[in-house]
Structure formats: structure tokens, C-alpha cells
N, C-alpha and C positions, 0 to 999 in steps of 0.2 A: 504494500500500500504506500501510494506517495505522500509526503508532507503536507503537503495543499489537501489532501483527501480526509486524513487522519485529522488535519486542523477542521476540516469542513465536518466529519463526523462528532468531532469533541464540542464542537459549539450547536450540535442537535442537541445532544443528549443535554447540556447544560439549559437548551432552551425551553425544553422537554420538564426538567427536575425544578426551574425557576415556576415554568405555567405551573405544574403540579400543585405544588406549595400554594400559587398565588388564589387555584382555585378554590382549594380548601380552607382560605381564608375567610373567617367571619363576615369582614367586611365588605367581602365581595357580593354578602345578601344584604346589606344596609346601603343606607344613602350615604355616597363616598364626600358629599359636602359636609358630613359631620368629621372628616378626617382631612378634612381642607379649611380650619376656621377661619373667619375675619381675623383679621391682626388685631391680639387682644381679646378675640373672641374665646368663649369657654371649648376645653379641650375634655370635660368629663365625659362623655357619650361617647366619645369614640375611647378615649381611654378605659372605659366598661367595656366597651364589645372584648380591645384587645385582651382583657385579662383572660378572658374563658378561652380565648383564641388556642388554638394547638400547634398553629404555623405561627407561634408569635418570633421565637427565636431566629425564623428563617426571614422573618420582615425585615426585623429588626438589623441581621447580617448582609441583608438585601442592600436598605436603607444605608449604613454604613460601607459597604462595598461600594457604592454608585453615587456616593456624596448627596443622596437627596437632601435637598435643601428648604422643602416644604413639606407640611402637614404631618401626620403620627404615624409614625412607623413603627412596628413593634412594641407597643405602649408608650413609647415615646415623640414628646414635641421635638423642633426646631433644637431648641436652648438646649435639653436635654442632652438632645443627642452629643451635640457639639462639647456639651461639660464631660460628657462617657470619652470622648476621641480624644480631648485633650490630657484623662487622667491616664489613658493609655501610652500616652508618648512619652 
């Protein structure tokens, strides 16, 4: 198998194991505007769904892997996340 082929199959499967997760996410049956607030807006409602969540960890590594810069990601806000990536460093 060539390089270009094995890259071309390795980014299915990842494509593949991302949808997975994303389908099984809670929020994917809720209104995605409660995971999008106004600035300042209350982040409780989407912070509830995430807790029961069962793909929260995989949000959350999503979130952080791809530098999302809006809305709740794996239980967490914006600020949140950004205080978790900086205790990391």
C-alpha cells in the first residue's frame, strides 16, 4: 500500500470514530443554541445535558485538539477550557 493511500485510509477511519462519538452525543438531540450562548449568556442547560453525556471526554479532546474557540465543549465554556490548556503547559 502506498503512503498517499494509507494517509487516505487513516483519515476515514478517524473520520469515521470522530462522527461516531459526535452522534452519540446528547447534544446532538437538543437545541445546539443552548451550546452556542450570547456572550455572557447562561451556560447551565447545556452544561446539564453535558454531565449525563457518555461522549463527554471525547468532546471535550475534540474541543481541545481543534482549538474550538466557541460554545461548551465537553462541559466546558470558552474561559474554561483555555484555564484547563494553560494548567497543562
Amino acid at each position: 500500500m502506498h503512503e498517499r493511500e494509507l494517509m487516505s485510509l487513516l483519515n476515514s477511519v478517524d473520520e469515521v470514530e470522530e462522527a461516531s462519538w459526535q452522534e452519540r452525543a446528547l447534544c446532538a438531540q437538543t437545541d445546539p443554541e443552548a451550546f452556542f450562548p450570547e456572550k455572557g449568556g447562561s451556560t447551565r442547560d447545556a452544561k446539564k445535558v453535558c454531565v449525563g453525556c457518555e461522549v463527554r471526554s471525547e468532546c471535550l479532546e475534540y474541543a481541545l485538539s481543534n482549538d474550538e474557540r466557541f460554545g461548551i465543549w465537553g462541559g466546558l465554556s470558552e474561559r474554561e477550557r483555555r484555564k484547563l490548556k494553560k494548567r497543562a503547559v
